[in-house]
SEZARO-93536 format. One line per field, with one value per residue (C-alpha): x, y, z; residue in three letters; chain. Coordinates in steps of 0.5 Angstrom, whole numbers. Example, Ala and Ser with C-alpha at 12.3 -4.5 7.8 and 13.67 -1.06 7.14 Angstrom:
xx = (25 / 27)
yy = (-9 / -2)
zz = (16 / 14)
residu = (ALA / SER)
chaine = (A / A)
END
This chain:
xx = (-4 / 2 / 5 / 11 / 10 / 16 / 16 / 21 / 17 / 10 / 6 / 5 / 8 / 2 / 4 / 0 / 5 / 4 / -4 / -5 / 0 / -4 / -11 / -9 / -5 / -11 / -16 / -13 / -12 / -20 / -20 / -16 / -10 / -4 / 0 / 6 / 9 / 17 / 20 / 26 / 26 / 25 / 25 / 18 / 16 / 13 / 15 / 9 / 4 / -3 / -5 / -9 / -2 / 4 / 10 / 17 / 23 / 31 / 35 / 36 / 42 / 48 / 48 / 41 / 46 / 52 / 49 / 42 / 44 / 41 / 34 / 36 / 38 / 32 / 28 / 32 / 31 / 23 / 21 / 24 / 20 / 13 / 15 / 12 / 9 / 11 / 14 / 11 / 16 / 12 / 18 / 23 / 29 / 32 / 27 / 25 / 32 / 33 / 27 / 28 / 35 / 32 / 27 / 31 / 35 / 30 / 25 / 20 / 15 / 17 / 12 / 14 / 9 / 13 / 9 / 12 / 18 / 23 / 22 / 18 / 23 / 26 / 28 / 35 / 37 / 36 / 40 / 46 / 49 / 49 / 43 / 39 / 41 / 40 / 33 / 32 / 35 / 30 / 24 / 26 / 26 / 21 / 15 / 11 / 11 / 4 / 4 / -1 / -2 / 0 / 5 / 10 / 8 / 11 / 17 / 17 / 18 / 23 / 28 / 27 / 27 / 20 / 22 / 17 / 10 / 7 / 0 / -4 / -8 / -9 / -10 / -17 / -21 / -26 / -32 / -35 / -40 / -41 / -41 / -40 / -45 / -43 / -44 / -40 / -33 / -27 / -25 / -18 / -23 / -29 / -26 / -28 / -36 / -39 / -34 / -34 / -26 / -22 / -18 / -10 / -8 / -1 / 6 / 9 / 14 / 16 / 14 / 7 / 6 / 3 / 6 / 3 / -4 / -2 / 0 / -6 / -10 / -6 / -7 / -15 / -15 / -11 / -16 / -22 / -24 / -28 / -25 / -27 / -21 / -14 / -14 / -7 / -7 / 0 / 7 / 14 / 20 / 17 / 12 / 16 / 17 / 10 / 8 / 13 / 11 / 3 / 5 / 9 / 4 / -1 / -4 / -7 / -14 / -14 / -10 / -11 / -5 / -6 / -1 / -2 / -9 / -13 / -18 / -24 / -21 / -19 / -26 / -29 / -25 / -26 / -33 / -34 / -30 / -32 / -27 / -19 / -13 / -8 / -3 / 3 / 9 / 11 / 7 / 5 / 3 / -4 / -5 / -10 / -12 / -14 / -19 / -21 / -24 / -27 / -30 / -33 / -36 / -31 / -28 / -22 / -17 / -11 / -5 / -5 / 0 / 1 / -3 / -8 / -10 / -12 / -18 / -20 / -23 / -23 / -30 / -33 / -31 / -26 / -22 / -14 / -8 / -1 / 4 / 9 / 5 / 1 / -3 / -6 / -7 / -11 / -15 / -16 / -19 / -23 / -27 / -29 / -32 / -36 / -38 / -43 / -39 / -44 / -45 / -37 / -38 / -43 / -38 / -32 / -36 / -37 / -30 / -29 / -34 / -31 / -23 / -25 / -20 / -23 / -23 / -16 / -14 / -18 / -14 / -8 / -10 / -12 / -5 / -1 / -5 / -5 / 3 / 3 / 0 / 4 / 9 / 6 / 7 / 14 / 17 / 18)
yy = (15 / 9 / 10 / 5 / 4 / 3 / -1 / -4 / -11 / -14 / -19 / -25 / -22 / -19 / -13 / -6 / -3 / -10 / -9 / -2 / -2 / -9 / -6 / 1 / -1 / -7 / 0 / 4 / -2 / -3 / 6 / 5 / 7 / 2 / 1 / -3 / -6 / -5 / -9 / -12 / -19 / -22 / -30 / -30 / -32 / -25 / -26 / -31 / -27 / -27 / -19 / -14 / -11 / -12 / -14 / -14 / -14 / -13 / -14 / -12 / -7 / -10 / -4 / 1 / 4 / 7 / 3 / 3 / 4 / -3 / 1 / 6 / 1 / -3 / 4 / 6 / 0 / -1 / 7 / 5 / 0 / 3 / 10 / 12 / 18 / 19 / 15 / 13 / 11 / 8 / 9 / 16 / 11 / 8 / 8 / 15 / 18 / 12 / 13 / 22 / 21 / 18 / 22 / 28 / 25 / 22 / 29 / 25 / 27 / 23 / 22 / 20 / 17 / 16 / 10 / 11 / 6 / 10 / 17 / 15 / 14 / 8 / 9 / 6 / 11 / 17 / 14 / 14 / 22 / 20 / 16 / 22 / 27 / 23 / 22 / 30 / 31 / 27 / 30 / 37 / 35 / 30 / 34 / 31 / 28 / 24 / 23 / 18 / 22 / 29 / 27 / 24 / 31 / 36 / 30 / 31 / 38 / 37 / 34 / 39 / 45 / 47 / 47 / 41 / 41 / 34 / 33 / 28 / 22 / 17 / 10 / 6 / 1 / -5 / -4 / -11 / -14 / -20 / -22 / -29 / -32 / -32 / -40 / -42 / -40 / -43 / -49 / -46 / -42 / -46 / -46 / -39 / -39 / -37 / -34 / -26 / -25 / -18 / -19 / -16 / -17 / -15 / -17 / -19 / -14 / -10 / -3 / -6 / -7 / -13 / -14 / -8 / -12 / -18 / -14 / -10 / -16 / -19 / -12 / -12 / -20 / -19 / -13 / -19 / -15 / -20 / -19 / -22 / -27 / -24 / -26 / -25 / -26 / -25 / -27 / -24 / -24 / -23 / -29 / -35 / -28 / -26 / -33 / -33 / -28 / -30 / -37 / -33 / -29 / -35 / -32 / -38 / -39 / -31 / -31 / -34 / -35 / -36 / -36 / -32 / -33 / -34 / -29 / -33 / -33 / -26 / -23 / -29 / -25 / -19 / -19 / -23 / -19 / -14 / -9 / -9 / -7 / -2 / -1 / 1 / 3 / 9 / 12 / 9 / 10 / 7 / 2 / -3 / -7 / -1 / 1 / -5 / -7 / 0 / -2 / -8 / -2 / -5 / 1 / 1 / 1 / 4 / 8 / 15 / 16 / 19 / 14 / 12 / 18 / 21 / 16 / 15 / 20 / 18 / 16 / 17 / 10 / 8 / 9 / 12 / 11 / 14 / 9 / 5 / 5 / -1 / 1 / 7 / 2 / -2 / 3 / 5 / -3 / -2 / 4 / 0 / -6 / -1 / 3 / 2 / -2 / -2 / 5 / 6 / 1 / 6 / 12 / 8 / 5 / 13 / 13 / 8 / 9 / 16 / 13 / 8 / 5 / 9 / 15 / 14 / 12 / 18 / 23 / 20 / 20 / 27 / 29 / 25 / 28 / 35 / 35 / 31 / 36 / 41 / 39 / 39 / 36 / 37 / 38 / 31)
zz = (-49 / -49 / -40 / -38 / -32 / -28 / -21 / -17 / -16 / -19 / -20 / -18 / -11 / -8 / -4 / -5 / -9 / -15 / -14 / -15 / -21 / -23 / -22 / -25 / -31 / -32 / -33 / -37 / -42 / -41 / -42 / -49 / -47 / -48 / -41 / -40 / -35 / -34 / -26 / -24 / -26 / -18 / -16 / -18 / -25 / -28 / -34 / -37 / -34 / -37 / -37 / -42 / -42 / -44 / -38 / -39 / -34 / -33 / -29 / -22 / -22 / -18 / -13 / -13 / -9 / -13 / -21 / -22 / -30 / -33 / -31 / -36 / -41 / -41 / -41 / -47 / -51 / -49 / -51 / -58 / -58 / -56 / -57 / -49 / -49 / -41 / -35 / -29 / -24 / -17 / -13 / -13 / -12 / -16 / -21 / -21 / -21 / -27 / -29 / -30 / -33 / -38 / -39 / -39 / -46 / -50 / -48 / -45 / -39 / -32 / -26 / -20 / -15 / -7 / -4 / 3 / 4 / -2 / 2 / 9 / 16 / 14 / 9 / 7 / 2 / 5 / 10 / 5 / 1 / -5 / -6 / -2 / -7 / -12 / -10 / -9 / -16 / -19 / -15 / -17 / -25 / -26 / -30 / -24 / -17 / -13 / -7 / -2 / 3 / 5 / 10 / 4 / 0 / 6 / 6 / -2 / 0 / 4 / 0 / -6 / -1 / -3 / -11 / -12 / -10 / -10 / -13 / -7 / -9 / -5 / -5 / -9 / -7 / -11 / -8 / -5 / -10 / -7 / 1 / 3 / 8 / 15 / 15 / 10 / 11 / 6 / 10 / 13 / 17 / 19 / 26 / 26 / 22 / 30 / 34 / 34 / 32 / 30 / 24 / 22 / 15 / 14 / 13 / 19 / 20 / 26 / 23 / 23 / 30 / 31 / 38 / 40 / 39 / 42 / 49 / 49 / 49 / 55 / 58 / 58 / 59 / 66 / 67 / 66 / 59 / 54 / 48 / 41 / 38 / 35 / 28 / 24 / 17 / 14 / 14 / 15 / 19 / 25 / 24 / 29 / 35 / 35 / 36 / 41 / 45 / 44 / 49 / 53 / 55 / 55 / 50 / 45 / 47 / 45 / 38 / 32 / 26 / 20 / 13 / 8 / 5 / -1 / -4 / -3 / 5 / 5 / 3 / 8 / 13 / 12 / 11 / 17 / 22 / 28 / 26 / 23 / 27 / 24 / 29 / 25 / 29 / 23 / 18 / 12 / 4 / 5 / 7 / 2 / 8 / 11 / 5 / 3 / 11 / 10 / 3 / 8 / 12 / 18 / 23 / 24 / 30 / 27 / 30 / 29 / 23 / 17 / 12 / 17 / 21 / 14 / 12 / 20 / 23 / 31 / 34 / 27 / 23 / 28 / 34 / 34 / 38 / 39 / 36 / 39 / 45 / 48 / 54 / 50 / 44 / 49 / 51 / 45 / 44 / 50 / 47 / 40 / 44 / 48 / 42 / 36 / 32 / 27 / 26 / 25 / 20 / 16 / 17 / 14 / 8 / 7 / 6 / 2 / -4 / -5 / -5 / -11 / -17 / -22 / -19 / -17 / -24 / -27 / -22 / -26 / -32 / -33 / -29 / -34 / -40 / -37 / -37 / -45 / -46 / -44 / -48 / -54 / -61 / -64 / -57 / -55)
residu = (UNK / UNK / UNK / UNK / UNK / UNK / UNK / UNK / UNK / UNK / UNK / UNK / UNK / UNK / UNK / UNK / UNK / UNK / UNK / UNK / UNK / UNK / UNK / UNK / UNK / UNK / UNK / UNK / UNK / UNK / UNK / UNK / UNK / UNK / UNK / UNK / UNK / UNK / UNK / UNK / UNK / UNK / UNK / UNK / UNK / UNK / UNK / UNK / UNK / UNK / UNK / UNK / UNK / UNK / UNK / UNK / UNK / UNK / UNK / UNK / UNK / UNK / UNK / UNK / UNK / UNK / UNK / UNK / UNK / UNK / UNK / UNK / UNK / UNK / UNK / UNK / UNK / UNK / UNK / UNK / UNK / UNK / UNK / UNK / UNK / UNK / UNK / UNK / UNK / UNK / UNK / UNK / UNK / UNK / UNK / UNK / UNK / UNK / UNK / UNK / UNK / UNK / UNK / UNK / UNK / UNK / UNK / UNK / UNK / UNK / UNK / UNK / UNK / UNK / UNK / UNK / UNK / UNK / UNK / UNK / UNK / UNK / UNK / UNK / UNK / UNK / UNK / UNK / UNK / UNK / UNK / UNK / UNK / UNK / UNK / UNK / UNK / UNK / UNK / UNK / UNK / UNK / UNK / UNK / UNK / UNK / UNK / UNK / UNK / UNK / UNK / UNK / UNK / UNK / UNK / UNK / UNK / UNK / UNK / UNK / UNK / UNK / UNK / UNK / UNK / UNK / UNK / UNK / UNK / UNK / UNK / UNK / UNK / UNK / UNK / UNK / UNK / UNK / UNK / UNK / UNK / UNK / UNK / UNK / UNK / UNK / UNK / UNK / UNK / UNK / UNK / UNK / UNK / UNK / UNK / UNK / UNK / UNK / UNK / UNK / UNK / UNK / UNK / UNK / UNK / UNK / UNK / UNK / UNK / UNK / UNK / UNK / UNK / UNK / UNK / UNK / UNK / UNK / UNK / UNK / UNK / UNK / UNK / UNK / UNK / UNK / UNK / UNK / UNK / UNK / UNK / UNK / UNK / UNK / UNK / UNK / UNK / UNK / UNK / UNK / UNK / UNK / UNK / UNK / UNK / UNK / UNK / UNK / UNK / UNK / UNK / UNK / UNK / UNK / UNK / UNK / UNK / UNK / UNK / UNK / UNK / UNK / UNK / UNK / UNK / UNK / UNK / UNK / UNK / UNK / UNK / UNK / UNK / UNK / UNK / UNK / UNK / UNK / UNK / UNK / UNK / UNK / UNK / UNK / UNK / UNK / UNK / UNK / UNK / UNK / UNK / UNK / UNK / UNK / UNK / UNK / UNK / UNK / UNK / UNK / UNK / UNK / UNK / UNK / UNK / UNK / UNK / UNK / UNK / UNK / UNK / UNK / UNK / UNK / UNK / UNK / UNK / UNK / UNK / UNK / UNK / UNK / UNK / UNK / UNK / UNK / UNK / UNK / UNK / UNK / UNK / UNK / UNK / UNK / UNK / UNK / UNK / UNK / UNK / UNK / UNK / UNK / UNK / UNK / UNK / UNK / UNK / UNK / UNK / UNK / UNK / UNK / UNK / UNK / UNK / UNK / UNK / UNK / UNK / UNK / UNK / UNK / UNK / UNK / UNK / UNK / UNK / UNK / UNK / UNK / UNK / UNK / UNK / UNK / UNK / UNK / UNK / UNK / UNK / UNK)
chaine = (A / A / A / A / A / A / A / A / A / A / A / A / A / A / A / A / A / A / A / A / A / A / A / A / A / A / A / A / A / A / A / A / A / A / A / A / A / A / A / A / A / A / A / A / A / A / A / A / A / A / A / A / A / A / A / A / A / A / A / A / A / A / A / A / A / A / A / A / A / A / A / A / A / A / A / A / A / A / A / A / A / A / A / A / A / A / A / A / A / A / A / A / A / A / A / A / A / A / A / A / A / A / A / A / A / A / A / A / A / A / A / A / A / A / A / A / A / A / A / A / A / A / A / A / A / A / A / A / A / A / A / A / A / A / A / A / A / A / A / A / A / A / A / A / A / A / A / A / A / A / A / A / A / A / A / A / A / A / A / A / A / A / A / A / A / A / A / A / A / A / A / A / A / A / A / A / A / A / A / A / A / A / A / A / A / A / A / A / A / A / A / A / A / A / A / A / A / A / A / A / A / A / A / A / A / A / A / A / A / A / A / A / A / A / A / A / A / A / A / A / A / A / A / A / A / A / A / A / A / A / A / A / A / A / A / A / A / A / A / A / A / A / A / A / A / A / A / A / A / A / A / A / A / A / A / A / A / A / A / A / A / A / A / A / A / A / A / A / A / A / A / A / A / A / A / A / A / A / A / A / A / A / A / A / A / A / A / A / A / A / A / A / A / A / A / A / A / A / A / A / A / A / A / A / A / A / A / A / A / A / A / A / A / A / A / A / A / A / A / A / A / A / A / A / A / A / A / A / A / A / A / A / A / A / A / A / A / A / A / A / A / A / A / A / A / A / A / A / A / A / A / A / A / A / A / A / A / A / A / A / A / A / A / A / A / A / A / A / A / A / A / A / A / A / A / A / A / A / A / A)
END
């Protein structure tokens, strides 16, 4: 099957969105299916790129607002040159409105897969009439819409006033093969081979919540609870405020920064860590951090909302809070140092292993072929 995949941004950037579109169009191509990657051009060089597959990029629109055609153009002169047997948009805007009106000249199927931010609260084009209706358009007329969890499904729903009903699959997960001795950190991290630490890696944006983690830690401290070390891995327009807030709350001894980490440093951190914190303000797709701490068999702390609560079962593979609430997250944090960690870690490993990539890209797969099927030959 020959699937343009279409997303707004891509490698080398390292954000869920460009690691599951690199991992599940790299399987596809080692199952004989012939993938190719459509992105907006971005300050990074993506051209170049050594892939299995092939990677084209346009340029971004001037307005995704009010002329996301140039998606439409680069569509167009691509189909001619691969002749796709289906579109596969990542986002529902305005790659999945471009994405159907192309599909609906050339008589070629579309899926739309909503990842959280084009349809979730915060989303800027929801916010604005044209971009909103164009966006339920879009979902009403693709031959297919997925969804990472069944928050973002009744969202779907929703907007398209029940016409559409979205096929739910989640996130996948790269089950560890090999775990780093404890003993031997990369050397950006050797402060850390013997004190006991929990881990945060994510970009540092206020829907994320970091600062809810930092005033749970001072609440417990002033309480004289021992807590174990608050690693922060990322970065992001929060960075400079949430090392601000850490010195004003005397925080220093107790919270440790680091820049974005390399992989041999990211697989250290999470192999060794006690548990991962999630304390993300607003619901999420799925976050790979979580899935990948859990594939490590890490419990999580996370917040209890729409992409974290569907992988975390309270007191089984890991502890919930409410967000936006720091004093219940706290309590939340005391309960997982009092538990069996380890036991929570077992639970979250059984988790993980039935949310691999391969089964992920098989549920695609069998989708995508259902529906070019559907269509028949000679009807395309």
């Amino acid at each position: 099957m020959k699937i343009c995949l279409l997303v707004p941004s891509f490698l080398p950037g390292i954000g869920g969105l460009e690691k599951a579109a690199d991992t599940l169009a790299t399987l596809m191509q080692s199952w004989g299916h012939r993938p190719v990657v459509l992105a907006q051009r971005s300050h990074a060089q993506t051209e170049g790129l050594e892939r299995p597959y092939p990677i084209h990029v346009h340029p971004r629109p001037r307005s995704a607002t009010w002329w996301p055609h140039c998606i439409t153009a680069a569509l167009n002169r691509w189909h001619q040159h691969y002749d796709f047997d289906l579109i596969w948009a990542f986002q529902a805007y305005p790659q999945g409105y471009a994405a159907v009106c192309t599909g609906r000249r050339q008589r070629l199927p579309v899926v739309i897969s909503s990842r959280g931010g084009d349809i979730s609260d915060r989303s800027r084009y929801l916010r604005r009439g044209l971009p909103k209706r164009r966006i339920a358009w879009a979902l009403r007329h693709a031959a297919a819409v997925t969804t990472l969890n069944r928050h973002l499904s009744r969202r779907v729903e929703t907007l398209t006033e029940g016409q559409t009903c979205p096929h739910l699959i989640f996130n996948g997960v790269a089950l560890p093969s090999d775990i780093p001795e404890r003993g031997q950190p990369p050397a950006a991290l050797k402060d850390l081979r013997d004190r006991p630490y929990m881990l945060t890696m994510t970009r540092l944006h206020r829907f994320k919540g970091i600062d809810l983690i930092i005033a749970a830690v001072g609440l417990l401290k002033s309480r004289g609870v021992s807590l174990p070390l608050l690693v922060i891995a990322g970065s992001g327009s929060q960075g400079r405020a949430l090392r601000e807030q850490v010195v004003e709350n005397d925080l220093a001894s107790d919270v440790r920064f680091t820049r974005d980490v390399a992989p041999l440093e990211k697989t250290w951190l999470l192999a060794h860590c006690q548990f991962l914190v999630q304390p993300s303000r607003e619901g999420e797709g799925m976050p790979n951090s979580v899935l990948e701490a859990m594939s490590y068999a890490k419990p999580i702390l996370g917040a209890d909302s729409p992409g974290i609560s569907e992988l975390v079962t309270d007191g089984v593979c890991g502890m919930l809070s409410p967000p936006e609430d720091a004093s219940l997250l706290a309590e939340a944090l005391e309960r997982m140092m009092n538990s069996d960690v380890a036991q929570l870690g077992r639970s979250a490993l059984s988790v993980a292993q039935t949310h691999t990539w391969e089964r992920c890209t098989r549920q695609y797969l069998e989708l995508f072929e259902a529906i070019v099927n559907d269509l028949g030959p000679g009807k395309k």
